[in-house]
C-alpha positions, 0 to 999 in steps of 0.5 A: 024893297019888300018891308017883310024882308027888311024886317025878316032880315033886321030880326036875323040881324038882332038874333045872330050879330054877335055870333057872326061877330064873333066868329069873323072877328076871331077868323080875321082878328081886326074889328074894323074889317069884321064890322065891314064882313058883318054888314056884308053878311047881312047885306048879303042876306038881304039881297039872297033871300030869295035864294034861301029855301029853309033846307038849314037853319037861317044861322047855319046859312048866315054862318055860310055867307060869313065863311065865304066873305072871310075867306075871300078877306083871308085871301086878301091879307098879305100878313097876318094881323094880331087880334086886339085883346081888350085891355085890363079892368078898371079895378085895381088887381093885387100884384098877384093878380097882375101877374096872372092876368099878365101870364093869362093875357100872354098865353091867350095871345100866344095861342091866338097867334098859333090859330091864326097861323093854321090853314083857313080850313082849320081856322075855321073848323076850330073858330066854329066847333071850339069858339062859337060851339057849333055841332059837327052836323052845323059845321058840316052845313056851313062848310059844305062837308061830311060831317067825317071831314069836319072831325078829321079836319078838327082832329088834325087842327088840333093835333098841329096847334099840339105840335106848335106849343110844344116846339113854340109855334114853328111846325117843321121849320115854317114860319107862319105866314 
């Protein structure tokens, strides 16, 4: 082991944990998965940097390597798993705010629950564009795309997550998963 690489690699890790956190975390939905992809990630990265040849940016290449894993884990899954929303505040909200902290949580659930039962491809173009605020460009080398397929791809997400709120989640009869 190379002490520059590890180093290197612990500096990625500092930089970019929280957005690859992030973004499988919102791809998978179970933290405890997402703590396992992300240890793969960077994992990953140690055992690959070789192969690394600077053509991207170290987070576009990062970003690839989560893509991969949490394909791979979206695969896997047999069912669909519910994000675990953090709970409320330690302060002591008004009825008023109850209430809008309960409609609030409610739709962020609902919506949750349409992301996560889109087609990967479009899981991950909107996670990456709406979430993580990725350009198009970063996309398109993350994925592996033309950048027109990663605005056709986020186009036509974002037109399926219209239909599923306006018929309540169901798109021509399916039921997600």
């Amino acid at each position: 082991m190379s002490k520059d690489k590890e180093e290197l690699v612990m500096e990625w890790y500092e930089q970019y944990y929280d957005d690859i956190y992030r973004f499988i975390l919102f791809m998978i939905g179970d933290k405890q998965s997402c703590e396992d992809l992300v240890h793969d990630t960077f994992l990953r990265a140690f055992t690959g940097i070789e192969r690394f040849e600077n053509r991207s940016a170290v987070k576009t290449w990062l970003f690839g390597i989560a893509k991969y894993l949490v394909l791979d884990e979206i695969r896997r899954q047999k069912r669909k798993r519910l994000f675990n929303v953090i709970g409320f505040s330690h302060e002591i909200p008004s009825l008023i705010d109850v209430e809008q902290i309960i409609e609030n949580r409610e739709l962020i659930l609902e919506q949750m629950q349409y992301i996560h039962s889109l087609k990967p491809n479009y899981r991950l173009v909107i996670t990456l564009i709406k979430i993580e605020e990725c350009s198009t460009k970063e996309v398109a080398e993350i994925l592996g795309w033309s950048e027109a397929k990663v605005r056709k791809t986020l186009s036509r997400a974002l037109q399926t997550l219209r239909k599923m709120n306006e018929k309540g989640g169901e798109i021509r009869g399916e039921q997600p998963f």
